[in-house]
ChimeraX commands (.cxc) that place a marker at each C-alpha (Angstrom):
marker #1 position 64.19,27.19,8.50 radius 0.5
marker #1 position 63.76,23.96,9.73 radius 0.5
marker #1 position 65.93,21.37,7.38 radius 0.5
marker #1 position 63.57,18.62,7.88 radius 0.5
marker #1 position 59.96,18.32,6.56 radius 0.5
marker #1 position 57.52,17.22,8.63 radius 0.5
marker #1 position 54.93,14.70,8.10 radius 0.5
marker #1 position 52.35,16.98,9.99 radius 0.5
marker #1 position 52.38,20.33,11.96 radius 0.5
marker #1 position 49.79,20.57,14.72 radius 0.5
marker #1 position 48.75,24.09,15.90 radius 0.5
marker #1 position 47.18,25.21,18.99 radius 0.5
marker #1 position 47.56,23.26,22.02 radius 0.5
marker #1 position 44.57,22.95,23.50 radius 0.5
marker #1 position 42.99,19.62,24.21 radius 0.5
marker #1 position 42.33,19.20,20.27 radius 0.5
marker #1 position 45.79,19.89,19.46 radius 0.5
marker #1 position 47.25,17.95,22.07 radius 0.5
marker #1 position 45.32,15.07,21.36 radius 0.5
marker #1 position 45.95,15.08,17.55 radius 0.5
marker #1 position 49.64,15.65,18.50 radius 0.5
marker #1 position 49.36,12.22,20.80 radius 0.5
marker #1 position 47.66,10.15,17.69 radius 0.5
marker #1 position 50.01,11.11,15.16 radius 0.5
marker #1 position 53.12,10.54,17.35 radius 0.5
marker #1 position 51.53,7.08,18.34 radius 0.5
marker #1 position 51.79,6.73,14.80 radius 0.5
marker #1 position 55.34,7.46,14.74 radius 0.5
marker #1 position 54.85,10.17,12.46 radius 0.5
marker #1 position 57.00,13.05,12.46 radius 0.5
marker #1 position 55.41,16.33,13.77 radius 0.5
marker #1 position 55.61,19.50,15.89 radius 0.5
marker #1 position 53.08,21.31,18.05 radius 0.5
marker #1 position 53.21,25.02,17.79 radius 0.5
marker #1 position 51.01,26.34,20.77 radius 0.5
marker #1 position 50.57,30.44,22.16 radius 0.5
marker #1 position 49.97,29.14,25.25 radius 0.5
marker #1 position 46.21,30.65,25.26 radius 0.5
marker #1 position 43.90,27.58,25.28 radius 0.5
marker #1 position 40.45,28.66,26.16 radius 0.5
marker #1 position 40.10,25.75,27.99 radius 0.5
marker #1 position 42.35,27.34,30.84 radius 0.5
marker #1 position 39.21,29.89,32.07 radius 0.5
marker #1 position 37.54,26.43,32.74 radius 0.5
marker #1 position 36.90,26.65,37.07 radius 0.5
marker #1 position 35.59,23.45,36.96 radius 0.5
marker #1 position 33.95,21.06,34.12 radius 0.5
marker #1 position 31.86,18.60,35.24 radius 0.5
marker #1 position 30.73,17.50,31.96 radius 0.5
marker #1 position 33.94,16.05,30.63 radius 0.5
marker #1 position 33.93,12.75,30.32 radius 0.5
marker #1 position 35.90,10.60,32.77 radius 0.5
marker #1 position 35.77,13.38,35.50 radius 0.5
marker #1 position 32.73,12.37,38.16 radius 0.5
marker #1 position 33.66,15.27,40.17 radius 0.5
marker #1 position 34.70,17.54,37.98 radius 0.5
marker #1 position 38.03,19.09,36.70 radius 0.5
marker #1 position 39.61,22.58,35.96 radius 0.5
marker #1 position 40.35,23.40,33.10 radius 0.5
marker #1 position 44.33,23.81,33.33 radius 0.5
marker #1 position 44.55,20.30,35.19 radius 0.5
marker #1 position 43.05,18.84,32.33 radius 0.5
marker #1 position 45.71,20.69,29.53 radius 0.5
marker #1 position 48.07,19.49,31.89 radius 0.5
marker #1 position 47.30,15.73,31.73 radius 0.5
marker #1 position 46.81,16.08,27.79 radius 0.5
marker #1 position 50.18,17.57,27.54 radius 0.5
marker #1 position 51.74,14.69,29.95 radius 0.5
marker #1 position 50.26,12.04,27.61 radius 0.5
marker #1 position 51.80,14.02,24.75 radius 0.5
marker #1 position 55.29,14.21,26.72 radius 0.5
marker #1 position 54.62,10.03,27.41 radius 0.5
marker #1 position 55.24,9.57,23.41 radius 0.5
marker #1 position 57.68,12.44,22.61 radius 0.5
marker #1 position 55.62,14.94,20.93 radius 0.5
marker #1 position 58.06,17.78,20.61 radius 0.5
marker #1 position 56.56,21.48,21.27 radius 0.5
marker #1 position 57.49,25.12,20.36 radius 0.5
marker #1 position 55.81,28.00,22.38 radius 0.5
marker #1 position 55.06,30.35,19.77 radius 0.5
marker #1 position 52.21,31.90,17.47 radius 0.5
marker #1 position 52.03,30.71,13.98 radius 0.5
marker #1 position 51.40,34.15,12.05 radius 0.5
marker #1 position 51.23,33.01,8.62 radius 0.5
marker #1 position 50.78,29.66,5.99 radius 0.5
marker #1 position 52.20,29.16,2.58 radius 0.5
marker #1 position 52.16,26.46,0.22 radius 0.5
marker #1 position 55.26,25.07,-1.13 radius 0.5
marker #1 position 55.71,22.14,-3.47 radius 0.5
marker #1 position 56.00,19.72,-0.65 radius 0.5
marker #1 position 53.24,20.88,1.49 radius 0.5
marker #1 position 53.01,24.17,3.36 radius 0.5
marker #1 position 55.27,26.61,5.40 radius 0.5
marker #1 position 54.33,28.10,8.22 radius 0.5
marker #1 position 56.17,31.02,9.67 radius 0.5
marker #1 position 56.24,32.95,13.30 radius 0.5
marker #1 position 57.51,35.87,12.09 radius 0.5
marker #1 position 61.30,34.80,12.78 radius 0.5
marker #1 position 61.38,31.38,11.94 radius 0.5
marker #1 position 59.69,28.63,9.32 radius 0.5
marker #1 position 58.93,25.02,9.57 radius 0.5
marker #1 position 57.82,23.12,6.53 radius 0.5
marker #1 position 55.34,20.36,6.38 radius 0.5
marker #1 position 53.49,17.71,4.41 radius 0.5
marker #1 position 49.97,18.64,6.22 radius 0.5
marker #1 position 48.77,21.07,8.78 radius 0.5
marker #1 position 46.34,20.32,11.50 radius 0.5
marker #1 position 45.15,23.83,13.25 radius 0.5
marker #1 position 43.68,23.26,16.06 radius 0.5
marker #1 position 43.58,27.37,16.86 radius 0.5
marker #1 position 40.13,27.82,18.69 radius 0.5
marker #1 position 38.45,31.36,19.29 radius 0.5
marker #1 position 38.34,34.14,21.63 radius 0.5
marker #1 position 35.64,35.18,23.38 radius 0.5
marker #1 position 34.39,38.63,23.26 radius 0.5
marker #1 position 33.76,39.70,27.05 radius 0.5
marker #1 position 32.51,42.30,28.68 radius 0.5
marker #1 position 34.27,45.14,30.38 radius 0.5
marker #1 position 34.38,43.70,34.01 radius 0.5
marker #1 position 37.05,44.81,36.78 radius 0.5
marker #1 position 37.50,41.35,37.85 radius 0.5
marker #1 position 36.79,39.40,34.95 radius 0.5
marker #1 position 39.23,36.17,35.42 radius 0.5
marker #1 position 38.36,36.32,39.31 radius 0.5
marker #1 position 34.26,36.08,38.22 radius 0.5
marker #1 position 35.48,33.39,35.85 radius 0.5
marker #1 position 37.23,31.49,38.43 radius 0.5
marker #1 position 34.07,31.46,41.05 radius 0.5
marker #1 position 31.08,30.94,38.38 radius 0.5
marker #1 position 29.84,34.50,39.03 radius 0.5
marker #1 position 30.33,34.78,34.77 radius 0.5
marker #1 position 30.17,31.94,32.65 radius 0.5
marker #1 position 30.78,31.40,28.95 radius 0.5
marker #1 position 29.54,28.21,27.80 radius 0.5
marker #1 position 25.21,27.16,29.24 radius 0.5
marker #1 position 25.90,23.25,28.04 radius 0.5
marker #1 position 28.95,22.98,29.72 radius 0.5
marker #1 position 27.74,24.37,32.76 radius 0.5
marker #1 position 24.24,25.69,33.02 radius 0.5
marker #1 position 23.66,22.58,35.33 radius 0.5
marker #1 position 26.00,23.88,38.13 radius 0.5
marker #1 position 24.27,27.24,37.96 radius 0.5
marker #1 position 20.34,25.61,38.38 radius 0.5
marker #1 position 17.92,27.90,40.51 radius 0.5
marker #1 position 20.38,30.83,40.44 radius 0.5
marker #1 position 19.30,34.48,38.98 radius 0.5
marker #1 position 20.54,33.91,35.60 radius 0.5
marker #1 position 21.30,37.31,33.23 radius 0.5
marker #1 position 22.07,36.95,29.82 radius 0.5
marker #1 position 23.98,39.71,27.88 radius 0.5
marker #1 position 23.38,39.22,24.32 radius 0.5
marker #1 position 22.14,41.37,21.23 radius 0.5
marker #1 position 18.31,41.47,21.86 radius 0.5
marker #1 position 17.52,38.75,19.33 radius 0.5
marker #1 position 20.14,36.30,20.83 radius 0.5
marker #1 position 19.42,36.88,24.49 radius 0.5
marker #1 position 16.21,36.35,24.45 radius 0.5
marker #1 position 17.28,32.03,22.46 radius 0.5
marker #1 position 19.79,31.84,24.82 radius 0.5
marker #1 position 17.57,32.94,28.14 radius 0.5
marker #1 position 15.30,30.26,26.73 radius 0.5
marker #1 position 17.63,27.53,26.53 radius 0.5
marker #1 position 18.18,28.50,30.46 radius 0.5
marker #1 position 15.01,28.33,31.56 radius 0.5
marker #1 position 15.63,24.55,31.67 radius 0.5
marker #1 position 18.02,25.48,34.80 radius 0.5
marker #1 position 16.20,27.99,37.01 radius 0.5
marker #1 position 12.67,30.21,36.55 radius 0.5
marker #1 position 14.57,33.26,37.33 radius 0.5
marker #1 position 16.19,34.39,34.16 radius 0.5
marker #1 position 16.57,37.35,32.46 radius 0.5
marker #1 position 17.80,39.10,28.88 radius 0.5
marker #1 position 20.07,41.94,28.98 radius 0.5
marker #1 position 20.42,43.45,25.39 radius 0.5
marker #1 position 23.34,44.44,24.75 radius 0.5
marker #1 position 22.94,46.41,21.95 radius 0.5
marker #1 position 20.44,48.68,23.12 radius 0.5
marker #1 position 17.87,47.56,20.90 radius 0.5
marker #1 position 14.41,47.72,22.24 radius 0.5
marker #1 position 12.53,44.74,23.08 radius 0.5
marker #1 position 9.56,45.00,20.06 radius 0.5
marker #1 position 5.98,42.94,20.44 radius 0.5
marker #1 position 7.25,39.68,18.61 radius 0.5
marker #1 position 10.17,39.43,21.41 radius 0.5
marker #1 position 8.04,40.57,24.22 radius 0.5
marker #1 position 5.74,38.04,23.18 radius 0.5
marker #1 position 8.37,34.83,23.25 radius 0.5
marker #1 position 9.80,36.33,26.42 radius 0.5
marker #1 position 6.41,35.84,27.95 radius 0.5
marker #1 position 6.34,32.69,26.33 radius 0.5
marker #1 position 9.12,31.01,28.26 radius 0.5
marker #1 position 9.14,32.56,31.42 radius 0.5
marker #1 position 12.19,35.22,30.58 radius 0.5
marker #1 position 12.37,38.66,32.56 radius 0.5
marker #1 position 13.29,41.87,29.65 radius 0.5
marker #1 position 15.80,44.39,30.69 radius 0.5
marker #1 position 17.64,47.01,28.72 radius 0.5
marker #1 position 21.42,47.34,27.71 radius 0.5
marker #1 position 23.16,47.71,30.75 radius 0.5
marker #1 position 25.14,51.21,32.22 radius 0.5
marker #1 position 27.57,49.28,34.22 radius 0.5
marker #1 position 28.62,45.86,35.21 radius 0.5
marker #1 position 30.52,45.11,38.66 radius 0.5
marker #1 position 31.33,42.32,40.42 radius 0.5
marker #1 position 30.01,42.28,44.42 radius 0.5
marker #1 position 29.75,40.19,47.19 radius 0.5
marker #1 position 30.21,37.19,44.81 radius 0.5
marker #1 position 27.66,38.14,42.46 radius 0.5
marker #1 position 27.63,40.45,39.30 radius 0.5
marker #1 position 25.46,44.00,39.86 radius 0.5
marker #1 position 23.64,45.54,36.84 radius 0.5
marker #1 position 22.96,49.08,37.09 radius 0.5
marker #1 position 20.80,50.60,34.47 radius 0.5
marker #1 position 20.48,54.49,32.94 radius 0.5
marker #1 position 17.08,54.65,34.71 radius 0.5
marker #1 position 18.37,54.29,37.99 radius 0.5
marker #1 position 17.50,50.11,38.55 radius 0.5
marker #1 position 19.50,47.84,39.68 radius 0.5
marker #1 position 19.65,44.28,39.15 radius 0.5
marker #1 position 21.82,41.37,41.25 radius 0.5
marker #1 position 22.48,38.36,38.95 radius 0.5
marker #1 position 24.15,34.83,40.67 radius 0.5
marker #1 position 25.38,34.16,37.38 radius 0.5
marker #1 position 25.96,35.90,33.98 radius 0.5
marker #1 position 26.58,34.42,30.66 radius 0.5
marker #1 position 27.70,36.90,28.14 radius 0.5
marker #1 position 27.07,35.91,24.47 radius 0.5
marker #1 position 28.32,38.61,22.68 radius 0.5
marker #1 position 29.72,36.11,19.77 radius 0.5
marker #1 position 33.80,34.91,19.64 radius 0.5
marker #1 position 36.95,35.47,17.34 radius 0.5
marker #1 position 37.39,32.67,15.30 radius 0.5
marker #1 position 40.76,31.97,14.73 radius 0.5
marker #1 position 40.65,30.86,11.17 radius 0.5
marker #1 position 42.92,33.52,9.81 radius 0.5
marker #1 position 46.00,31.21,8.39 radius 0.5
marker #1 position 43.62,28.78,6.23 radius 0.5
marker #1 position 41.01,31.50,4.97 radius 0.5
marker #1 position 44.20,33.49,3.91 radius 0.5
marker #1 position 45.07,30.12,1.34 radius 0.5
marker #1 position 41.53,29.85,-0.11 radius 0.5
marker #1 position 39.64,27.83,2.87 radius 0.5
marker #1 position 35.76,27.99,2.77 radius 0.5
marker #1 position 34.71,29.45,5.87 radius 0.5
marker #1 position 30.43,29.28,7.53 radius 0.5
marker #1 position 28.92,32.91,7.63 radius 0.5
marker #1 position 30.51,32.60,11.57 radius 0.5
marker #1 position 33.88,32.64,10.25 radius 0.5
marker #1 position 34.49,29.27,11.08 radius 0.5
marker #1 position 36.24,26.64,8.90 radius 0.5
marker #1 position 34.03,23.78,6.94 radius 0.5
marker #1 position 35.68,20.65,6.98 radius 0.5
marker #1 position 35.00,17.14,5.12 radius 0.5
marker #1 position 33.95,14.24,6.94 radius 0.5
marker #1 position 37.54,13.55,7.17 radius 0.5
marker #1 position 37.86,17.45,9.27 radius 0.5
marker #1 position 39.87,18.43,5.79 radius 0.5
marker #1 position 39.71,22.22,4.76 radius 0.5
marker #1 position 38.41,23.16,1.42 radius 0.5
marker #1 position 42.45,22.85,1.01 radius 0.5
marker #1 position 43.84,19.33,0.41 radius 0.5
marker #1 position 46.32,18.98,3.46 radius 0.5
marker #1 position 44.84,21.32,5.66 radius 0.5
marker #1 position 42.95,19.87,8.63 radius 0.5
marker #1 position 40.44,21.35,11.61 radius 0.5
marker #1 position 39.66,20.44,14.68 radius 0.5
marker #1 position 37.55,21.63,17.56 radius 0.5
marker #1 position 36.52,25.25,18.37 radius 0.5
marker #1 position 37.93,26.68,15.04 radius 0.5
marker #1 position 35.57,24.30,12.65 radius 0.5
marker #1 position 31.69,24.81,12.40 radius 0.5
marker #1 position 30.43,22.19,15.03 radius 0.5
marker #1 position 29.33,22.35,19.10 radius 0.5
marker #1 position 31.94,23.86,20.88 radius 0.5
marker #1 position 32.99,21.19,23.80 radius 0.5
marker #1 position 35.94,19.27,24.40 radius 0.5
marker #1 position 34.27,16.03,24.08 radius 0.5
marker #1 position 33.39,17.00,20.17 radius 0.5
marker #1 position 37.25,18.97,20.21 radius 0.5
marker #1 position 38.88,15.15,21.27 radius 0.5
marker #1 position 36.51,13.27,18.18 radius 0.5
marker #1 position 37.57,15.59,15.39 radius 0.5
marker #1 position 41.47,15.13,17.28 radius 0.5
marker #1 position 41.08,11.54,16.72 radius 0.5
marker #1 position 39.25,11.63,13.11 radius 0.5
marker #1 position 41.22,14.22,11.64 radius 0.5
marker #1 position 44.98,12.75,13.26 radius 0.5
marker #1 position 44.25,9.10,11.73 radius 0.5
marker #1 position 43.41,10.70,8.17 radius 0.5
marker #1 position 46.67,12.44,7.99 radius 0.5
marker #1 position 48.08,9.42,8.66 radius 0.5
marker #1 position 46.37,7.26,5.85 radius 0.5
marker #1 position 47.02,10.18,4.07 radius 0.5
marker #1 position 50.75,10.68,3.99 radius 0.5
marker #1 position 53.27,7.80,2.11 radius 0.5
marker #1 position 53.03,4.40,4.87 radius 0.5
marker #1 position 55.91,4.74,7.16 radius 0.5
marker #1 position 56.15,0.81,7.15 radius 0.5
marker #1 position 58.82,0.14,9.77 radius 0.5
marker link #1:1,2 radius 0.2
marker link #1:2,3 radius 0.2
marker link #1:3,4 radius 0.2
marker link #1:4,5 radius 0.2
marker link #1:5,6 radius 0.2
marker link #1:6,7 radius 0.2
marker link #1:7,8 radius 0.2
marker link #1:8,9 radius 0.2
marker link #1:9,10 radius 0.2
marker link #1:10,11 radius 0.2
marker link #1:11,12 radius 0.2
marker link #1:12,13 radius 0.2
marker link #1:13,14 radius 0.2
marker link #1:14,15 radius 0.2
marker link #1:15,16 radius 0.2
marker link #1:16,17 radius 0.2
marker link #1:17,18 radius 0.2
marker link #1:18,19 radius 0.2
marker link #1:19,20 radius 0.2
marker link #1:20,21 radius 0.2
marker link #1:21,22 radius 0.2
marker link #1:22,23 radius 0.2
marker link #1:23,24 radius 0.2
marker link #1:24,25 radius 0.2
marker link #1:25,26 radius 0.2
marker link #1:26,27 radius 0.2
marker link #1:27,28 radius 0.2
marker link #1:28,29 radius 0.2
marker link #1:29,30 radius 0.2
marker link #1:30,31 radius 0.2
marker link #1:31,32 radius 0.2
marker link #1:32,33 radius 0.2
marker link #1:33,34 radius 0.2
marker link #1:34,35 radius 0.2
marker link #1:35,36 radius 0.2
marker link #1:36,37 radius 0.2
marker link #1:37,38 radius 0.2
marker link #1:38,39 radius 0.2
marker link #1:39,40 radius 0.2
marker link #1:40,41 radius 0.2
marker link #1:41,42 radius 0.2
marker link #1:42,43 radius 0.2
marker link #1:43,44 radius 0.2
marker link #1:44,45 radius 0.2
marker link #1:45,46 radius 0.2
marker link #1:46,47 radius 0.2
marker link #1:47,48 radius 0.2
marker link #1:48,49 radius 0.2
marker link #1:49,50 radius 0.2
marker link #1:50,51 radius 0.2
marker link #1:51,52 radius 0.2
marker link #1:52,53 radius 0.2
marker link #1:53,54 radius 0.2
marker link #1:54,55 radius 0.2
marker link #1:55,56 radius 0.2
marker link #1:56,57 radius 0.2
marker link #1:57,58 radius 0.2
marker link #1:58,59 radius 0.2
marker link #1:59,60 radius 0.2
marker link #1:60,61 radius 0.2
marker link #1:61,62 radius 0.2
marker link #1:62,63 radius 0.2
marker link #1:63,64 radius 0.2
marker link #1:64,65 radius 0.2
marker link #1:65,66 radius 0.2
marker link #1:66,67 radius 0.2
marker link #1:67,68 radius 0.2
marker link #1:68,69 radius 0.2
marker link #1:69,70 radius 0.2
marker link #1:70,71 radius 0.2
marker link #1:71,72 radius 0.2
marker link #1:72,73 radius 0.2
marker link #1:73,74 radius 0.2
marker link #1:74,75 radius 0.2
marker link #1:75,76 radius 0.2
marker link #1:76,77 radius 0.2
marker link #1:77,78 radius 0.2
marker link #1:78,79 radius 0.2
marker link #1:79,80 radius 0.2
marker link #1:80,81 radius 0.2
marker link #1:81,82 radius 0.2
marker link #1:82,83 radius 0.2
marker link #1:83,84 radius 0.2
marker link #1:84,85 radius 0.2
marker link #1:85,86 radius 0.2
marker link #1:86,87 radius 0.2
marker link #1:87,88 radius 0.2
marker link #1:88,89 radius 0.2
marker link #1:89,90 radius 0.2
marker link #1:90,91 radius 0.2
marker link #1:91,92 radius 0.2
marker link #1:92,93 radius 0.2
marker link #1:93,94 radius 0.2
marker link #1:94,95 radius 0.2
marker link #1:95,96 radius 0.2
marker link #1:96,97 radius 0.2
marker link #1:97,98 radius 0.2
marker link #1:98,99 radius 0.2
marker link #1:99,100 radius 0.2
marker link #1:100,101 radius 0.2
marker link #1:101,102 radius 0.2
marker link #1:102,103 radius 0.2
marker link #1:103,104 radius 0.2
marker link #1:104,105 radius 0.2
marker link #1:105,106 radius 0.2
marker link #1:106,107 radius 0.2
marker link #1:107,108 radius 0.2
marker link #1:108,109 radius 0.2
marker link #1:109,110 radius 0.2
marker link #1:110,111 radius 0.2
marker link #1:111,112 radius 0.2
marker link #1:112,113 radius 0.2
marker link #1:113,114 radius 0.2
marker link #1:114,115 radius 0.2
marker link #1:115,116 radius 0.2
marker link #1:116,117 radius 0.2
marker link #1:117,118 radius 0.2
marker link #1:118,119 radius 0.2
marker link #1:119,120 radius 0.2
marker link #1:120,121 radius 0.2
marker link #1:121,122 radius 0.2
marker link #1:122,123 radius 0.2
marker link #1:123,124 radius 0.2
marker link #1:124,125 radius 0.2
marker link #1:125,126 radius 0.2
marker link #1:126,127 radius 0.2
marker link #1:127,128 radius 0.2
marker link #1:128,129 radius 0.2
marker link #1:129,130 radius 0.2
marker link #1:130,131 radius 0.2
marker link #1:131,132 radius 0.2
marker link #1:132,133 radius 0.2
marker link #1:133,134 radius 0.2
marker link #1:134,135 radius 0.2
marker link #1:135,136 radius 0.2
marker link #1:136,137 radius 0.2
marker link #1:137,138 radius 0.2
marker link #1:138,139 radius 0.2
marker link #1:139,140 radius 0.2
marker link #1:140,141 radius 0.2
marker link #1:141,142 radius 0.2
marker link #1:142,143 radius 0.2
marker link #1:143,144 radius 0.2
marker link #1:144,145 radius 0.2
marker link #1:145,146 radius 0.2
marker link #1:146,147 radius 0.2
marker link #1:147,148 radius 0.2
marker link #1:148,149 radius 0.2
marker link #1:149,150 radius 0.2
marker link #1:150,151 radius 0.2
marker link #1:151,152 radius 0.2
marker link #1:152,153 radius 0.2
marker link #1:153,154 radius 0.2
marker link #1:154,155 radius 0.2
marker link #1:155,156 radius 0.2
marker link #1:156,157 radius 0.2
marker link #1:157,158 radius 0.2
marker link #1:158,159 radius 0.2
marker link #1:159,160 radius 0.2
marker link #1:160,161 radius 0.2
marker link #1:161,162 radius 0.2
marker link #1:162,163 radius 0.2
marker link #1:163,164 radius 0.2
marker link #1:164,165 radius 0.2
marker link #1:165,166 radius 0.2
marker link #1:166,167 radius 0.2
marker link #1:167,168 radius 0.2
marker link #1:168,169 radius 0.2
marker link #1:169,170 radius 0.2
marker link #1:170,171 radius 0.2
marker link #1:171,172 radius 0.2
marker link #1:172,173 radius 0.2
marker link #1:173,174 radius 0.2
marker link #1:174,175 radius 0.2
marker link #1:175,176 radius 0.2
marker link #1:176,177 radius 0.2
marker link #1:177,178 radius 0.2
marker link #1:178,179 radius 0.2
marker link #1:179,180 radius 0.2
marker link #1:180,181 radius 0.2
marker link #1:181,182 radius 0.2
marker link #1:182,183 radius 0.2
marker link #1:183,184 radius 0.2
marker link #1:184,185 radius 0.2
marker link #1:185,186 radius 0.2
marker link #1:186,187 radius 0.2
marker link #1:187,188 radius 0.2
marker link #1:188,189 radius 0.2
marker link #1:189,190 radius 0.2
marker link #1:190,191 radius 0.2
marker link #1:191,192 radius 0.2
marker link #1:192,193 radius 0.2
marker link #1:193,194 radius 0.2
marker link #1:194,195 radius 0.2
marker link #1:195,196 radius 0.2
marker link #1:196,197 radius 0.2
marker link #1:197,198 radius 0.2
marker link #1:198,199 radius 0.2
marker link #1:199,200 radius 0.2
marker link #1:200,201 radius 0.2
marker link #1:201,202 radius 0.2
marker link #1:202,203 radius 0.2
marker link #1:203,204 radius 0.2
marker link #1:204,205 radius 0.2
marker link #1:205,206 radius 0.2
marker link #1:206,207 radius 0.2
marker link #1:207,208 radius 0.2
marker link #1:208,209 radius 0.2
marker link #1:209,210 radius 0.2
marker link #1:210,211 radius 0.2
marker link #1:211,212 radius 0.2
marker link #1:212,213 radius 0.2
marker link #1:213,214 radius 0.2
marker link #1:214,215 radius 0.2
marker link #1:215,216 radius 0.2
marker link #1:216,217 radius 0.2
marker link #1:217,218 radius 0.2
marker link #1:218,219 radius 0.2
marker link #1:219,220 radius 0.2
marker link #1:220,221 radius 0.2
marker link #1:221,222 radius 0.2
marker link #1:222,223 radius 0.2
marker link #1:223,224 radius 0.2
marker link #1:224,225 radius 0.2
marker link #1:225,226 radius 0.2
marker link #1:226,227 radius 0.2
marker link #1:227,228 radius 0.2
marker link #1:228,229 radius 0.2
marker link #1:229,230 radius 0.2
marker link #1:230,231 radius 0.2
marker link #1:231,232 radius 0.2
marker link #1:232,233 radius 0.2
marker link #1:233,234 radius 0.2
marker link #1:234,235 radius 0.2
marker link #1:235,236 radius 0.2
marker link #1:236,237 radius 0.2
marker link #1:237,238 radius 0.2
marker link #1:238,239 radius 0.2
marker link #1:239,240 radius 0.2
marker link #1:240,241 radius 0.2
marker link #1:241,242 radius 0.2
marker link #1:242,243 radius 0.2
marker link #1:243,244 radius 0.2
marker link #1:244,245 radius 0.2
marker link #1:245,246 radius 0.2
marker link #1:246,247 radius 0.2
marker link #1:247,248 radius 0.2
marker link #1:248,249 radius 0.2
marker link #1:249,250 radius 0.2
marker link #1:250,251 radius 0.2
marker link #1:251,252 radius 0.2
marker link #1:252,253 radius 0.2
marker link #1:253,254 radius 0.2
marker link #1:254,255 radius 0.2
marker link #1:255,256 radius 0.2
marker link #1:256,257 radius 0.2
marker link #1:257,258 radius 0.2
marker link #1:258,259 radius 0.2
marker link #1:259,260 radius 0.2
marker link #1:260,261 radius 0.2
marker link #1:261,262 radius 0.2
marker link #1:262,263 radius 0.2
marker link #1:263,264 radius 0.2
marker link #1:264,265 radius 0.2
marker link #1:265,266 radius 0.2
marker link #1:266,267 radius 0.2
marker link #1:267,268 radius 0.2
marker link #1:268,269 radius 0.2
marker link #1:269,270 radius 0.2
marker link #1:270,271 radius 0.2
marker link #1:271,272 radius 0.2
marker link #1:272,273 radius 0.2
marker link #1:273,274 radius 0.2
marker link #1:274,275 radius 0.2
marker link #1:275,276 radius 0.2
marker link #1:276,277 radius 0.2
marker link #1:277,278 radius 0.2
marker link #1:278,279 radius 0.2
marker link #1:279,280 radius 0.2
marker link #1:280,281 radius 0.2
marker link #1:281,282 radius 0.2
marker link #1:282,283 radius 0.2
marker link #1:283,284 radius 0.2
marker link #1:284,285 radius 0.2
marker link #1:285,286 radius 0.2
marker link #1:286,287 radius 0.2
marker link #1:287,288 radius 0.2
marker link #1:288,289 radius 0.2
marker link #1:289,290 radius 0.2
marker link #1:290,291 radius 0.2
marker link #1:291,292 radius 0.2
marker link #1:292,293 radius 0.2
marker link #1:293,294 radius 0.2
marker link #1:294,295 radius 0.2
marker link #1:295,296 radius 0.2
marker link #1:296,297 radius 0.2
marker link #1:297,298 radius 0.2
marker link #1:298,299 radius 0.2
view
């Protein structure tokens, strides 16, 4: 176990984490960062809604200049999963399985995971924008291309609609098999959206993704977005008593405090729009609370 307590332990790595990490060691606080080294910011090709990036920026260049401003102030790092949290009188243990660090407060910063679908080349469709997981974050780059979404039939057809706004050629793949009754038919027709069944098989061709369909059709998509929900990775505050949105997803205070005093959440793990601007502002809210929080380190 580590002999020393620590003000604050920061987990996940992504640019929440890292940026909470960078706040909390500019106020000489002493922390780790405990990262698996899965961000899901690293499937990012290119984000050209980031702020500060005109022309766009992958996703692992941009870990990689949040982790060199966390090297800049000395923000020591551990690769390794944090399996499990306990409370102690001082604050909280948290454990990998082999070894145990204790601290004051907690920040997890621990994301999701995407549910995908089965793709031979899934990372490779990633990479080019053949599949993409997140319409505000990049819906714009993917304007006037045939759009499929692959969603239970109730979400496609919301999130086909939110497309529309990008290109007239869009269409709803349910992915549950569940038909397509009047009331759906009826808002398809509404906004413009094409109905087509579950989906046999899914392959990537030619730099776009081919549908083929139990009836013998066959459909050519530009770009698919599958929606088929995410993992929240909420797992070590729910198991101390955290309140958690029907999602799974941690609610927070207006401070980004669990329903447990000392426990804090930022980005993709908390109830809120899942984007890295939003992921940096809870960083920066949640960092400067622990601070005021813990006993003033007056030097």
């Amino acid at each position: 176990m580590s002999e020393q307590l620590l003000d604050c332990l920061v987990v996940g790595a992504g640019p929440a984490g890292l940026t909470a990490a960078t706040y909390l060691a500019r106020f000489r606080r002493h922390i780790l960062l405990a990262d698996a080294g899965a961000s899901r910011a690293r499937w990012i090709p290119a984000s050209h809604n980031c702020p500060g990036f005109p022309f766009g920026v992958a996703g692992n260049e941009l870990l990689a200049r949040f982790r060199l401003q966390a090297d800049t102030y000395g923000v020591p790092q551990v690769r390794t999963r944090i399996t499990q949290l306990s409370r102690h009188a001082g604050g909280f243990t948290a454990s990998d399985g082999e070894r145990h660090w204790r601290a004051r407060s907690v920040i997890l910063a621990t994301g999701v995971v995407d549910r995908l679908p089965a793709l031979d080349g899934l990372e490779r469709a990633i990479g080019s924008g053949t599949v993409r997981l997140c319409a505000v974050c990049d819906a714009y780059e993917a304007r006037n291309d045939v759009i499929g979404v692959l969603a239970p039939a109730e979400a496609a057809i919301g999130h086909a609609a939110f497309l529309r706004t990008f290109s007239r050629h869009v269409c709803a793949l349910a992915a549950d098999d569940a038909p397509w009754d009047e009331r759906m038919q009826q808002r398809a027709a509404d906004c413009g959206v094409q109905l087509w069944p579950g989906p046999q098989h899914l392959v990537l061709a030619d730099g776009a993704c081919v549908v083929d369909f139990a009836d013998g059709r066959r459909l050519r998509l530009d770009t698919l977005y599958p929606v088929l929900g995410a993992d929240v990775q909420s797992g070590l505050a729910a198991a101390l008593g955290a309140k958690l949105d029907p999602e799974g997803a941690l609610v927070v205070d207006d401070h980004l405090q669990t329903s447990v005093p000392g426990i804090y959440a930022i980005g993709d793990v908390v109830s809120a729009l899942n984007q890295i601007s939003v992921a940096v502002g809870h960083a920066a809210v949640a960092a400067t609370a622990v601070h005021r929080r813990l006993q003033a380190n007056y030097c």
